[in-house]
N, C-alpha and C positions, 0 to 999 in steps of 0.2 A: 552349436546353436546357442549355446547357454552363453557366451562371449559375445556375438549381435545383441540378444536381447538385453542383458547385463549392461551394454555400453548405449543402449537409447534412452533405458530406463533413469542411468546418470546424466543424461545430459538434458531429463524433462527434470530430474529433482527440484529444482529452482524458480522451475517457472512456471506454478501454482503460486508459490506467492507471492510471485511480483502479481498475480491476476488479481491477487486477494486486497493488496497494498492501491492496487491503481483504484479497485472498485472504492472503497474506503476513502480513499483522495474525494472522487468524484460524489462520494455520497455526503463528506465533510462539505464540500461548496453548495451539495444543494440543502444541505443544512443552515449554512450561512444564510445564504442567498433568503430563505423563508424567515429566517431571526431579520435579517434588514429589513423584508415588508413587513414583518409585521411592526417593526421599530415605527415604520413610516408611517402605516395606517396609524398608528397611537397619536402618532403627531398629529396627522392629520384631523382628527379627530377633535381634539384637544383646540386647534384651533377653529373647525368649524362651529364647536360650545361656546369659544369667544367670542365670534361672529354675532352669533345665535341671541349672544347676551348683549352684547352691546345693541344689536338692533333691538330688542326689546326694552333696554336702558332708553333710549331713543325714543320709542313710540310711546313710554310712559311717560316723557316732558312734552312729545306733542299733545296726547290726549289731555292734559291739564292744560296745553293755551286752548284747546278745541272747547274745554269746559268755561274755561273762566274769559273766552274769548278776545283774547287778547297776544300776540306773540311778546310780549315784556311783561314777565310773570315778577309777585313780589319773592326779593332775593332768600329771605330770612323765612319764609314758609314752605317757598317749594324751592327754591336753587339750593340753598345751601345743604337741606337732607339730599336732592339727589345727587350732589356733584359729592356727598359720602359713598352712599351706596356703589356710584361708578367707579370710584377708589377700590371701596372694599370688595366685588363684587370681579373685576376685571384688572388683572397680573398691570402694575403701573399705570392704571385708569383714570383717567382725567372727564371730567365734562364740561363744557363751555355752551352758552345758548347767548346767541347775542343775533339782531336784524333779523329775526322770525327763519336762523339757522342751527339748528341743533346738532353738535358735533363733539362724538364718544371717540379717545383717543384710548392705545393701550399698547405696553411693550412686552408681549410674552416673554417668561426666563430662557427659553431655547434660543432667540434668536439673540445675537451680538449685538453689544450697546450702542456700537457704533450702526447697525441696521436703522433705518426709519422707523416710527411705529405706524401700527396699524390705527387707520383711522376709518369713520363712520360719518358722514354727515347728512343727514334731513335738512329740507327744505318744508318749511311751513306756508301755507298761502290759505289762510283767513277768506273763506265766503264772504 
């Protein structure tokens, strides 16, 4: 009797820890797998705050043609500080307003130089 159970007992020794090694595998990918979303949502994120900004970059050169009513605002009191701002404010940030269209460009550092940028443009239409 001692010889049967002796010779099952050796041939399970092994194969607890290939059980232990596979679970471990399988817990490492879903480990991974939650470091990637969360990688993602970060991005994501990051780029919805660009958005977010630019359109608000945006709505603060329309509301000065809405005030001073006119879509050709003078360059030296209001383009020139905001077309700073949109620099400083948004990762490669450009602004341009030209024919009552106001248009915030910007090149996040995640994406490749050679990628487009992100651009923004309002239309203005004077009552």
């Amino acid at each position: 009797m001692r010889s049967i159970h002796s010779s099952v007992r050796s041939a399970q020794q092994g194969f607890t820890l290939i059980e232990v090694m596979v679970a471990v595998l399988i817990f490492a990918f879903g480990v991974l797998g939650i470091v990637g979303m969360q990688a993602r949502a970060a991005q994501f994120s990051v780029q919805a705050e660009d958005r977010a900004r630019a359109a608000l970059l945006a709505n603060e050169m329309v509301t000065q043609m809405w005030a001073q009513q006119t879509t050709s605002l003078d360059e030296a009191k209001f383009l020139v500080p905001w077309k700073k701002r949109v620099g400083d404010e948004l990762p490669g940030g450009a602004g341009k307003v030209e024919a009552g269209e106001v248009t915030v460009t910007w090149h996040p550092p995640s994406r490749a130089k050679a990628d487009p940028d992100y651009r923004l443009v309002t239309k203005v239409v004077m009552p």
